[in-house]
N, CA, C and O of each residue as an XYZ file, in Angstrom:
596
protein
N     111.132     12.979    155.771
C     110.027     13.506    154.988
C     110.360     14.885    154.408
O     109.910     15.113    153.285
N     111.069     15.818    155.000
C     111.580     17.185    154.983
C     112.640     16.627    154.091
O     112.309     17.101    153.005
N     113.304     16.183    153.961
C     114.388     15.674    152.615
C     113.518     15.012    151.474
O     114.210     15.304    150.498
N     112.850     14.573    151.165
C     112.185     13.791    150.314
C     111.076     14.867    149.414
O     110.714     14.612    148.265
N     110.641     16.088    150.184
C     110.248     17.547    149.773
C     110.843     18.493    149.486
O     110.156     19.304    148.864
N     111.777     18.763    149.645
C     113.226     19.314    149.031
C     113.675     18.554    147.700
O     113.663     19.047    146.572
N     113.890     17.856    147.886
C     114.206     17.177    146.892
C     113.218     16.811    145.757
O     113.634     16.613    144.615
N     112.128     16.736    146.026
C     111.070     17.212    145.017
C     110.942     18.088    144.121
O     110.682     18.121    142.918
N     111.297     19.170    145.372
C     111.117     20.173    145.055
C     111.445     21.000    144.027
O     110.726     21.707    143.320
N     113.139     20.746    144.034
C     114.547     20.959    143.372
C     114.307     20.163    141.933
O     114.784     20.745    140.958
N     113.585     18.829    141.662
C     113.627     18.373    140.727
C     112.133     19.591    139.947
O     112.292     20.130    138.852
N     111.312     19.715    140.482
C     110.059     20.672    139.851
C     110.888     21.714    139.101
O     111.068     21.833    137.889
N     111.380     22.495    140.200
C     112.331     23.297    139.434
C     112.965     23.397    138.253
O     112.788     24.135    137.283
N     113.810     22.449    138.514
C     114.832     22.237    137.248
C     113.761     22.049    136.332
O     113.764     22.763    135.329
N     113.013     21.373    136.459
C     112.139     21.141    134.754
C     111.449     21.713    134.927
O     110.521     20.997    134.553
N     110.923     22.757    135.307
C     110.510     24.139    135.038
C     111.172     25.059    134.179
O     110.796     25.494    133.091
N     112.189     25.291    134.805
C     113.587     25.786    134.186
C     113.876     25.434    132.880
O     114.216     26.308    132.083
N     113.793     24.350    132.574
C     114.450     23.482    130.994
C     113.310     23.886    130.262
O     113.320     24.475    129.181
N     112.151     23.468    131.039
C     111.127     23.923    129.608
C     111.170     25.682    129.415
O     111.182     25.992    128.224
N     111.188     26.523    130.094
C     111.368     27.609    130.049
C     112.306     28.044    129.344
O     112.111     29.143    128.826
N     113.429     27.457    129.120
C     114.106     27.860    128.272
C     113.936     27.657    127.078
O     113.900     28.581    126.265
N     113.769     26.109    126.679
C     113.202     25.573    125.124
C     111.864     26.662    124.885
O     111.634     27.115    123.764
N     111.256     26.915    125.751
C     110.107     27.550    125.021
C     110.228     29.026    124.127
O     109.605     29.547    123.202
N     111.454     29.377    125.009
C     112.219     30.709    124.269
C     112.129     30.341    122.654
O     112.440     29.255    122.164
N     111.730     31.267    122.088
C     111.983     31.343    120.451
C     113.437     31.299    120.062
O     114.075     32.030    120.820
N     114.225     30.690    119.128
C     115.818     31.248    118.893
C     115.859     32.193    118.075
O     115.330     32.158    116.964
N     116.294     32.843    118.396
C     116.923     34.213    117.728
C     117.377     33.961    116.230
O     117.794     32.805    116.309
N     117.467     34.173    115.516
C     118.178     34.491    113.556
C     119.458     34.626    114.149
O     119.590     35.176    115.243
N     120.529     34.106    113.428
C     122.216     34.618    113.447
C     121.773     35.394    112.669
O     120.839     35.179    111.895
N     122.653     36.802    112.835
C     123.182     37.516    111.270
C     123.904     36.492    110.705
O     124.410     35.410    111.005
N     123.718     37.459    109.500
C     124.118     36.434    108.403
C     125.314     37.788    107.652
O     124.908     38.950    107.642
N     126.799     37.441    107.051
C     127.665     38.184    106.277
C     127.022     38.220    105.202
O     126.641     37.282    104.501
N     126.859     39.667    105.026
C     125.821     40.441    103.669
C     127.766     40.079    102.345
O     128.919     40.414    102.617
N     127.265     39.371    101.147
C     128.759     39.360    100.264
C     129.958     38.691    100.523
O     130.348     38.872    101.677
N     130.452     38.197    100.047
C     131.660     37.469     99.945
C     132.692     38.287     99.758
O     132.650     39.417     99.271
N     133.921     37.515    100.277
C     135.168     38.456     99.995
C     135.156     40.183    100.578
O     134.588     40.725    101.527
N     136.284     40.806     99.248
C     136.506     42.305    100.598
C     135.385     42.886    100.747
O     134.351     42.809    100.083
N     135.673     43.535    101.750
C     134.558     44.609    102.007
C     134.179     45.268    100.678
O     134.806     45.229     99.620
N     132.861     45.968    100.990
C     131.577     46.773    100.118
C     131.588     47.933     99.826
O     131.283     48.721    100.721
N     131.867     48.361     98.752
C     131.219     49.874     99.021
C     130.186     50.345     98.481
O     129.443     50.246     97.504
N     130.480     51.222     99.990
C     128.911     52.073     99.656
C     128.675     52.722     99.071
O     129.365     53.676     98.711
N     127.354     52.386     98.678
C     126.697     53.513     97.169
C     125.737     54.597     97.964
O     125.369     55.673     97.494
N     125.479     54.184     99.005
C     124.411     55.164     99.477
C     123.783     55.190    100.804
O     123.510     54.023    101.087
N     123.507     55.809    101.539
C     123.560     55.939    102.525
C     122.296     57.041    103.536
O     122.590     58.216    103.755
N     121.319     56.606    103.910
C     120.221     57.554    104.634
C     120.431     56.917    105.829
O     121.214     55.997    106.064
N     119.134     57.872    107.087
C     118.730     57.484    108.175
C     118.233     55.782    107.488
O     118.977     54.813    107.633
N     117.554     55.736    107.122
C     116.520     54.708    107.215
C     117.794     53.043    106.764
O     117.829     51.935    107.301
N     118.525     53.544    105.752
C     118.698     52.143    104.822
C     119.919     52.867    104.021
O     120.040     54.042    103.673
N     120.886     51.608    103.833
C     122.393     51.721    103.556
C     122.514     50.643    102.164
O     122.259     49.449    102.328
N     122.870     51.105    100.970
C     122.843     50.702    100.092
C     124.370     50.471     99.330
O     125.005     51.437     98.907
N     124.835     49.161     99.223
C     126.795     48.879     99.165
C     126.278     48.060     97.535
O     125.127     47.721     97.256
N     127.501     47.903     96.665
C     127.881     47.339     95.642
C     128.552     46.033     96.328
O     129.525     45.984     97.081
N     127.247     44.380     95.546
C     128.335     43.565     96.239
C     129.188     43.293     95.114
O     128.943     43.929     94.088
N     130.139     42.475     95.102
C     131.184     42.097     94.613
C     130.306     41.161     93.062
O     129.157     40.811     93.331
N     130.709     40.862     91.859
C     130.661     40.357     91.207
C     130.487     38.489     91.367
O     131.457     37.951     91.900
N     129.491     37.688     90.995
C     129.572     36.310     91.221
C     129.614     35.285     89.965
O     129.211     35.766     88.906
N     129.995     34.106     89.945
C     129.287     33.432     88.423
C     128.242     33.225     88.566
O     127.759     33.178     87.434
N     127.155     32.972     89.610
C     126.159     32.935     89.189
C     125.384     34.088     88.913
O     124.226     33.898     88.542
N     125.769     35.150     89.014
C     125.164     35.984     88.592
C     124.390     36.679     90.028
O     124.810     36.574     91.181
N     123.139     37.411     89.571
C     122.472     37.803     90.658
C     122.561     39.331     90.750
O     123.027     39.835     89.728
N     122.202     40.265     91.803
C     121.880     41.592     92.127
C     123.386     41.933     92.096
O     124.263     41.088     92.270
N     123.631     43.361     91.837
C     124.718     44.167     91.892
C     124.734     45.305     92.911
O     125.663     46.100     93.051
N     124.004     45.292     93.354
C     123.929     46.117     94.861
C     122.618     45.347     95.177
O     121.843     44.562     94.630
N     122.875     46.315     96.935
C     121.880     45.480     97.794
C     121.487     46.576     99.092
O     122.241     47.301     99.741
N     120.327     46.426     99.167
C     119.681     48.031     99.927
C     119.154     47.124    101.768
O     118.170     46.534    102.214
N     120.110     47.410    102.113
C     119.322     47.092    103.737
C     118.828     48.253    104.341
O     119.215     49.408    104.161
N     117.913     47.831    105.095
C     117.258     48.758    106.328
C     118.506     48.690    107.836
O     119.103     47.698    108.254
N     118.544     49.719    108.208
C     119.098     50.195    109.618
C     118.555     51.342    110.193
O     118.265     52.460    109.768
N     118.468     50.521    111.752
C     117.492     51.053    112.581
C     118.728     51.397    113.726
O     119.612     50.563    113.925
N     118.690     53.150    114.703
C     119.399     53.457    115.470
C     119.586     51.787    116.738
O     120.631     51.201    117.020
N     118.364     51.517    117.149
C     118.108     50.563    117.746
C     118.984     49.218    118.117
O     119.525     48.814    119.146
N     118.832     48.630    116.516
C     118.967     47.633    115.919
C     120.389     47.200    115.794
O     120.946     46.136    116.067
N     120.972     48.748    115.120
C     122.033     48.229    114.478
C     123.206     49.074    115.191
O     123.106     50.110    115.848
N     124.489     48.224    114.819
C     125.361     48.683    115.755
C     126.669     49.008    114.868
O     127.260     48.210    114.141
N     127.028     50.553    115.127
C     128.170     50.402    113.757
C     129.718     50.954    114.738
O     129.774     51.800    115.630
N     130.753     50.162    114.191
C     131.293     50.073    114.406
C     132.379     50.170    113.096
O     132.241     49.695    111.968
N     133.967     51.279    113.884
C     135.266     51.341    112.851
C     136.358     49.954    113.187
O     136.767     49.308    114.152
N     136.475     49.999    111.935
C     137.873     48.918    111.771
C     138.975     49.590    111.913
O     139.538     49.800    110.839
N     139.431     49.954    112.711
C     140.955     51.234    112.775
C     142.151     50.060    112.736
O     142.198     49.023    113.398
N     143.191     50.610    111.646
C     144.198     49.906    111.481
C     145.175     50.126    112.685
O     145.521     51.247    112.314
N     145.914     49.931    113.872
C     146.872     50.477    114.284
C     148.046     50.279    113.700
O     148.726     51.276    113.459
N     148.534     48.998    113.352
C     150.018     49.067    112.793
C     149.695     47.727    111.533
O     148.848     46.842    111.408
N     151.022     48.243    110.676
C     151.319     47.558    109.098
C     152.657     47.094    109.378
O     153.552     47.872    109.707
N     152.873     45.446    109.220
C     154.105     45.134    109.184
C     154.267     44.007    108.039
O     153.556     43.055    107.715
N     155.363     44.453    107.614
C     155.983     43.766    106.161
C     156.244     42.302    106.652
O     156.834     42.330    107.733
N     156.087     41.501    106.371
C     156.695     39.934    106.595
C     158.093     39.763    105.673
O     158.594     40.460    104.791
N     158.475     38.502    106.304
C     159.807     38.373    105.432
C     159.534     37.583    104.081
O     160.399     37.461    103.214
N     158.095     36.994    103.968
C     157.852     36.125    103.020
C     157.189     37.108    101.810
O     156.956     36.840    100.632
N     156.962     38.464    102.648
C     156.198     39.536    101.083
C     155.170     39.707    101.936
O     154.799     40.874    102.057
N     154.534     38.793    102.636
C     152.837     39.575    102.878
C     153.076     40.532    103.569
O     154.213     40.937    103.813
N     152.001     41.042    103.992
C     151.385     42.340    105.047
C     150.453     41.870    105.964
O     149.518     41.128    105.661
N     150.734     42.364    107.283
C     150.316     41.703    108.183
C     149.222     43.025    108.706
O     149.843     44.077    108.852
N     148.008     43.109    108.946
C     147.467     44.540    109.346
C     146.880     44.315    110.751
O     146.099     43.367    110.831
N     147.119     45.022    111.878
C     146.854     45.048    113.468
C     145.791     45.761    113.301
O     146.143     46.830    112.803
N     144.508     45.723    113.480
C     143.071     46.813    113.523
C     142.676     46.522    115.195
O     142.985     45.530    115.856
N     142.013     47.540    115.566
C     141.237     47.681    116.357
C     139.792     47.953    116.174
O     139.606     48.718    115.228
N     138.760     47.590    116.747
C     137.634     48.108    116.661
C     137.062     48.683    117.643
O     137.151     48.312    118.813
N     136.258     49.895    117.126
C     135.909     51.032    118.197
C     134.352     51.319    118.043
O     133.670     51.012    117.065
N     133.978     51.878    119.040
C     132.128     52.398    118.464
C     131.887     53.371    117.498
O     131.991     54.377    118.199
N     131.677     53.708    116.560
C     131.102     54.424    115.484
C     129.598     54.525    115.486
O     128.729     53.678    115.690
N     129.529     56.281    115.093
C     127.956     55.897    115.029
C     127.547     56.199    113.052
O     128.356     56.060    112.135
N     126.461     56.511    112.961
C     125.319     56.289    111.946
C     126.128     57.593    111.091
O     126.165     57.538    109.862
N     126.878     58.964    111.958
C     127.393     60.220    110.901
C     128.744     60.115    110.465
O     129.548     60.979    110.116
N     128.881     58.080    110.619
C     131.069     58.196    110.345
C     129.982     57.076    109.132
O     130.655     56.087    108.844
N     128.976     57.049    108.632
C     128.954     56.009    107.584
C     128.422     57.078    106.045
O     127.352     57.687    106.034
N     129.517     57.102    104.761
C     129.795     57.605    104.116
C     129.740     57.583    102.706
O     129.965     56.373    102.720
N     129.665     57.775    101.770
C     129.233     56.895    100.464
C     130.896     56.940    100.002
O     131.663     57.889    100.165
N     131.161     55.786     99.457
C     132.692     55.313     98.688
C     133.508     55.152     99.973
O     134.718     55.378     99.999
N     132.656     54.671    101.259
C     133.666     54.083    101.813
C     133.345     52.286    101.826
O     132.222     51.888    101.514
N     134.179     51.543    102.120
C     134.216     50.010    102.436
C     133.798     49.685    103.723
O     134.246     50.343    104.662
N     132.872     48.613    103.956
C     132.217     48.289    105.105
C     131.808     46.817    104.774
O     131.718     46.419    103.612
N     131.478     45.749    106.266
C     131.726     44.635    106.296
C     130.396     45.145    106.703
O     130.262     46.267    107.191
N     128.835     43.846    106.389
C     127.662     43.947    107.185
C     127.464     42.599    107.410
O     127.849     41.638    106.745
N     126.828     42.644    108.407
C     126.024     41.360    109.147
C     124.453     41.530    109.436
O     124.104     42.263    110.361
N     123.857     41.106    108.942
C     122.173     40.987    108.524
C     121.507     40.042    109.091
O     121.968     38.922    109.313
N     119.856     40.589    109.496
C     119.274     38.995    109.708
C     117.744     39.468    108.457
O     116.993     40.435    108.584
N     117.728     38.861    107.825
C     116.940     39.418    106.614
C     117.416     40.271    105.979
O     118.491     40.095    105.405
N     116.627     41.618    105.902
C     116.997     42.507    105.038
C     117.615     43.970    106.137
O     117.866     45.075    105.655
N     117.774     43.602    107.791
C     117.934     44.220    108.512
C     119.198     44.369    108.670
O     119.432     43.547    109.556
N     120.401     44.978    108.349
C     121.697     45.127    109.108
C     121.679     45.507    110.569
O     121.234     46.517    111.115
N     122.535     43.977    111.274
C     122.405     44.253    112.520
C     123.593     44.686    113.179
O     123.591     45.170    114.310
N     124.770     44.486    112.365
C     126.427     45.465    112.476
C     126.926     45.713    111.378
O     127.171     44.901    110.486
N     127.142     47.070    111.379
C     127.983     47.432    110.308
C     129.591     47.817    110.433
O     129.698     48.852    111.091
N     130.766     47.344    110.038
C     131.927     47.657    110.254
C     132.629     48.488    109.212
O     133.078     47.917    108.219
N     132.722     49.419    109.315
C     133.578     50.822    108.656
C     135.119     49.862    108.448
O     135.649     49.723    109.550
N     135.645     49.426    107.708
C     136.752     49.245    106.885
C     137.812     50.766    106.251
O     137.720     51.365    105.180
N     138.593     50.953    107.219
C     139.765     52.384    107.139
C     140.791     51.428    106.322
O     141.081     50.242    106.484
N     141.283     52.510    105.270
C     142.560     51.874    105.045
C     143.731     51.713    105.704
O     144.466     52.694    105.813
N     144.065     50.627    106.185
C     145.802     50.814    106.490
C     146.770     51.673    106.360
O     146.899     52.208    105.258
N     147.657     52.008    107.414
C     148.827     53.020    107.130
C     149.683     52.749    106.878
O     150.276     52.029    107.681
N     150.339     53.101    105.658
C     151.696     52.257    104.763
C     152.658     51.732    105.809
O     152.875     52.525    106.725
N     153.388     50.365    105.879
C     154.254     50.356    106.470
C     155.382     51.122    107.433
O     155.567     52.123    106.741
N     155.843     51.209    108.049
C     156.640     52.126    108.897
C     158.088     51.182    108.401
O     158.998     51.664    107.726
N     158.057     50.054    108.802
C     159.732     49.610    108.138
C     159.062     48.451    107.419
O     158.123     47.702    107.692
N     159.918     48.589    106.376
C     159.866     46.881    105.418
C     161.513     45.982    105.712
O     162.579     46.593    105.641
N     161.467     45.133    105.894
C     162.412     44.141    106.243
C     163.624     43.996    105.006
O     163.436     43.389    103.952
N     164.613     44.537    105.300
C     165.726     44.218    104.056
C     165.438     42.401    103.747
O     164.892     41.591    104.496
N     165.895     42.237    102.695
C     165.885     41.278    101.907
C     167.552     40.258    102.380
O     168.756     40.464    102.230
N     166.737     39.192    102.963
C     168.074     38.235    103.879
C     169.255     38.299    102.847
O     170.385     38.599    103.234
N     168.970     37.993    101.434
C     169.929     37.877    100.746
C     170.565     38.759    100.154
O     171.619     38.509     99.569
N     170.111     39.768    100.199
C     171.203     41.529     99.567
C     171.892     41.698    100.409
O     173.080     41.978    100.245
N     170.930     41.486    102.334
C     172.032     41.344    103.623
C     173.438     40.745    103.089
O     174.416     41.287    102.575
N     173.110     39.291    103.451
C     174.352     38.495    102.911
C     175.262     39.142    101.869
O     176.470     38.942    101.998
N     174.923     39.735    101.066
C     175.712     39.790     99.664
C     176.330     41.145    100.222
O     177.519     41.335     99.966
N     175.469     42.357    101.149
C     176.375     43.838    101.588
C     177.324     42.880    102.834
O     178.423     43.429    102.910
N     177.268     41.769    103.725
C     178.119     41.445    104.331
C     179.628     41.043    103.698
O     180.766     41.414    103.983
N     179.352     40.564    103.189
C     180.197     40.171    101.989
C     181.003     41.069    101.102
O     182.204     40.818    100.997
N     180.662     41.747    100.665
C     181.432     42.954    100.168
C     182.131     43.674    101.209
O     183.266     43.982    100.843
N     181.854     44.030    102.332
C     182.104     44.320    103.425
C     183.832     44.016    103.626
O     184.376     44.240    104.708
């Protein structure tokens, strides 16, 4: 009888539990404020951060004014640590990200946002990269100074 009440019991629970959770409201994802590179900013207060987005075909707004709240929003730097040349031409960029607050955000700098409405809920400070340190000789001039050699 003492097993058969336990075990009751344990089942009450659990579906207690399940509905308790479904009953939770879901949260908004942010949403990426613009396409492509980062934004810059046109402007910048306590209240609300105002970036140039990028050009579209369909047309549409040419800047875009969010609200940010100390609270709310969370800003954060893109710090490059290292630039390395590939052998194929690209550039490869190593960043770190660190905490930044509300007095490292700047007008004419580049920044990545994530929004849920008209609220920015992270903002990422975009630093430029530090020029390469070595670029990779070219396999085939190699060959050709071996050769002369």
């Amino acid at each position: 009888m003492a097993r058969i009440n336990r075990l009751l019991l344990g089942a009450v629970l659990i579906l207690t539990f399940a509905a308790a959770v479904r009953s939770e409201p879901e949260r908004p994802r942010p949403m990426r404020v613009g396409n492509g590179p980062p934004l810059l900013v046109l402007k910048v207060d306590e209240r609300s951060i105002t970036v140039k987005l990028a050009p579209t075909t369909q047309g549409g707004p040419a800047e875009r004014t969010l609200a940010i709240d100390r609270e709310k929003t969370r800003v954060r730097i893109d710090e490059p640590t290292a630039v390395r040349q590939n052998e194929n031409g690209t550039t490869t960029v190593q960043s770190k990200l660190r905490p930044g607050t509300f007095a490292d955000l700047k007008v004419d700098q580049r920044v990545r946002i994530f929004a849920v409405g008209d609220l920015a809920t992270e903002i990422m400070i975009a630093l430029p990269p530090p020029s390469p340190t070595t670029k990779p000789a070219n396999k085939e001039v190699q060959k050709q100074e071996e050769k002369g050699k």
